[in-house]
Backbone as a printed PyTorch tensor [residue, N CA C, xyz], in Angstrom:
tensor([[[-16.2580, -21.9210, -13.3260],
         [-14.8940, -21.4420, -13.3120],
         [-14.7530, -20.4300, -12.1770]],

        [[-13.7110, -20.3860, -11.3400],
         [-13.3900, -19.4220, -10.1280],
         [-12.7490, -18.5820, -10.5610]],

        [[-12.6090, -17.7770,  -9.8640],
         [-11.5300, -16.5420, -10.3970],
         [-10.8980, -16.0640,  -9.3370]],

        [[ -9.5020, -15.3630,  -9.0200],
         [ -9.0280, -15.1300,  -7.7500],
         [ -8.3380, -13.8970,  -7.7690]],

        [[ -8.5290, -12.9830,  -7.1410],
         [ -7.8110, -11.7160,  -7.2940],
         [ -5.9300, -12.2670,  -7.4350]],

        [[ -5.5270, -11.5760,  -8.3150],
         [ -4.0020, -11.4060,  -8.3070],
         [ -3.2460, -10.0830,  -8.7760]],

        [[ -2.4720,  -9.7550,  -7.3780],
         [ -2.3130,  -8.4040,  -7.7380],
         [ -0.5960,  -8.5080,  -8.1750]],

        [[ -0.3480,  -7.3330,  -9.0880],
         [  0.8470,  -7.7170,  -9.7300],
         [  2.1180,  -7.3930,  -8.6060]],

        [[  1.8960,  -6.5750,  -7.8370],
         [  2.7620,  -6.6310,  -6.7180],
         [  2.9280,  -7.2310,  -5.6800]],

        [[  2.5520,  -8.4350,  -5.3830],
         [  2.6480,  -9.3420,  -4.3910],
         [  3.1670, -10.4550,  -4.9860]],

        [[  4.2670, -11.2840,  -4.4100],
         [  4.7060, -12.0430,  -4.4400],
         [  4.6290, -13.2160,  -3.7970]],

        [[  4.3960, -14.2620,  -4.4000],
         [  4.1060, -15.7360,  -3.4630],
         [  5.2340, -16.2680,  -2.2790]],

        [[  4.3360, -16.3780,  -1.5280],
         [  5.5820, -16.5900,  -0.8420],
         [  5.5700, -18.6950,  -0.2870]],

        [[  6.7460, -19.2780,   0.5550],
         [  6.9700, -19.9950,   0.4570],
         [  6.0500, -20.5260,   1.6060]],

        [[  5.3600, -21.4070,   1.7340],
         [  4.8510, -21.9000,   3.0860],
         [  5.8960, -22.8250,   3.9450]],

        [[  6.7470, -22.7900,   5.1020],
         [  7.5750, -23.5020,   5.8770],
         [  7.0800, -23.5630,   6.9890]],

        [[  7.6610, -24.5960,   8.1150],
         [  7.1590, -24.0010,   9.0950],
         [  7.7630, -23.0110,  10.5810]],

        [[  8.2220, -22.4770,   9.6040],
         [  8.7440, -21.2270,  10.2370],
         [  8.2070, -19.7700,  10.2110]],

        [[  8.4930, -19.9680,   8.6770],
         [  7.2580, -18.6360,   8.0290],
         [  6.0950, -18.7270,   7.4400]],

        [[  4.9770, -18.6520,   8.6670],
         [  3.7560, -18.6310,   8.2980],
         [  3.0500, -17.5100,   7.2090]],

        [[  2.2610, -17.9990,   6.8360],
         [  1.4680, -16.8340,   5.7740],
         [  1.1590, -16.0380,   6.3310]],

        [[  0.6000, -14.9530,   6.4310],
         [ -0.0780, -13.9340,   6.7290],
         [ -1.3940, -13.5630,   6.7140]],

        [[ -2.0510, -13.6960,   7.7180],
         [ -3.5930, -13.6790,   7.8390],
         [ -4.1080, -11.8780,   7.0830]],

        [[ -5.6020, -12.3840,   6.3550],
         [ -6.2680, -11.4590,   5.5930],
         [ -6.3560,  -9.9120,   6.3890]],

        [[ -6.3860,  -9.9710,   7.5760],
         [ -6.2790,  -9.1060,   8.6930],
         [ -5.1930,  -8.0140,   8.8920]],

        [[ -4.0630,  -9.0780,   9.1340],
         [ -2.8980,  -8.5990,   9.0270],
         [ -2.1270,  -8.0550,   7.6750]],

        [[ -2.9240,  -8.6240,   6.8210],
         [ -2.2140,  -7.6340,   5.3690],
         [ -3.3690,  -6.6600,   5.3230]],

        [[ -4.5930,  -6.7950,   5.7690],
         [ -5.0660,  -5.2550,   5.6780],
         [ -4.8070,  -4.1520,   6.1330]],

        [[ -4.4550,  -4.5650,   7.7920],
         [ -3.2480,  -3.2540,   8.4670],
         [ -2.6420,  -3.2400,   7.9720]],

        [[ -1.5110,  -3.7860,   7.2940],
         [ -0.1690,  -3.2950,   6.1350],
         [ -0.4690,  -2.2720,   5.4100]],

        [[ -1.4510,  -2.8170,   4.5670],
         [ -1.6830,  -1.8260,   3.3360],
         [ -2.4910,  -0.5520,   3.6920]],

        [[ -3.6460,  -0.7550,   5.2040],
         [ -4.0090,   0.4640,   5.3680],
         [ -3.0980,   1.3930,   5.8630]],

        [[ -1.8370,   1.1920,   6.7560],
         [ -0.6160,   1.6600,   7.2830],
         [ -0.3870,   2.5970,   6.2580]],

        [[  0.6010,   2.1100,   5.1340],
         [  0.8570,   2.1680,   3.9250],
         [  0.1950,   2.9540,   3.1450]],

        [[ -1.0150,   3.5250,   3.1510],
         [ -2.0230,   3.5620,   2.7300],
         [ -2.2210,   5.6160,   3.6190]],

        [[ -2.3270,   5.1270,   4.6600],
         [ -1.6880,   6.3190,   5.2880],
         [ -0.8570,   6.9530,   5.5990]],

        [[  0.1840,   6.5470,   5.5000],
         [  1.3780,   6.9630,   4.9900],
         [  1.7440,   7.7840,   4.0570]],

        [[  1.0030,   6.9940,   2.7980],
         [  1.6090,   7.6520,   1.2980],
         [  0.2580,   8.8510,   1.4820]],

        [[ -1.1520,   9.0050,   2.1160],
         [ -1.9190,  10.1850,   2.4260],
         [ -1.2020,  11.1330,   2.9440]],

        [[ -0.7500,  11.1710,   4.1040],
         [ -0.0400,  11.8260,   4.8250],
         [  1.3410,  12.8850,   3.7670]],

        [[  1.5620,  11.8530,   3.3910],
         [  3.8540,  12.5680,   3.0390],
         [  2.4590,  13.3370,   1.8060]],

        [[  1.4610,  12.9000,   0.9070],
         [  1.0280,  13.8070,   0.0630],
         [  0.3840,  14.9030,   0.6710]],

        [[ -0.2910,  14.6400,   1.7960],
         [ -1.0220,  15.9150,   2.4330],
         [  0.2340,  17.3110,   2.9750]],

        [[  1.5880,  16.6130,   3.5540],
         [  2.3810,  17.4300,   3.8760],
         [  3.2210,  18.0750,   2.0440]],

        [[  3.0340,  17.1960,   1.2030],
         [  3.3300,  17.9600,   0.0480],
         [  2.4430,  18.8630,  -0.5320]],

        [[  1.0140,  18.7590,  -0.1800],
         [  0.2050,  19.9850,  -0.9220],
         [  0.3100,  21.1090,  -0.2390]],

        [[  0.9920,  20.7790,   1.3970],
         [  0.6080,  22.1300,   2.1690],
         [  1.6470,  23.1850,   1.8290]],

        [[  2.8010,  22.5870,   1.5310],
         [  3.9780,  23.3240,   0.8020],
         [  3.7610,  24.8200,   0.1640]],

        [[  4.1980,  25.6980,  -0.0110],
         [  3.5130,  26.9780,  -0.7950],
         [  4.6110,  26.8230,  -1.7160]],

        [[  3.6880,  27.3820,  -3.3740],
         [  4.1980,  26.8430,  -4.3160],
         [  3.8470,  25.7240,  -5.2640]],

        [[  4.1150,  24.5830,  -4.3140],
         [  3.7870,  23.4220,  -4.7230],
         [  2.8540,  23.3670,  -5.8680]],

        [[  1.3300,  23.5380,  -5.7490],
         [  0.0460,  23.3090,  -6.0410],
         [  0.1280,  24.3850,  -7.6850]],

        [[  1.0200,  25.4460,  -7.3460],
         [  0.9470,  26.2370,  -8.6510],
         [  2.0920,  25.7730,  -9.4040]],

        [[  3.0130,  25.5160,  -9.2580],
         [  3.8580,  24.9080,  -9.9390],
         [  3.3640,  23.9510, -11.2780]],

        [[  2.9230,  22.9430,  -9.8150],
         [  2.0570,  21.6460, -10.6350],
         [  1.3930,  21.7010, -11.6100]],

        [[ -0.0140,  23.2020, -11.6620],
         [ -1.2240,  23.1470, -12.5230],
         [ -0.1850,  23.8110, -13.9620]],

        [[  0.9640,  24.1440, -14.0950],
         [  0.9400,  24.4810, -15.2240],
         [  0.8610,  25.5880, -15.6740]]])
């Protein structure tokens, strides 16, 4: 029996030949993009003063 990763946020998409799939490559830059991105906007939210004490409560 195989098994295949499926992640709940990705959506299948249609194969035409217009819109090709997207090579394993190219969705890894996406998500590492993405990935740094959402690092980043959090790194500029911890630097905030305040912030960090607020949070703990």
């Amino acid at each position: 029996m195989s098994q295949e990763a499926v992640f709940p946020h990705e959506v299948p998409q249609k194969e035409t030949a217009a819109a090709q799939p997207k090579g394993l490559l190219e969705q890894m830059e996406e998500l590492m993009a993405a990935l740094s991105a959402d690092l980043s906007q959090l790194d500029a939210d911890l630097q905030r003063p305040g912030v960090a004490d607020d949070e703990r409560g």
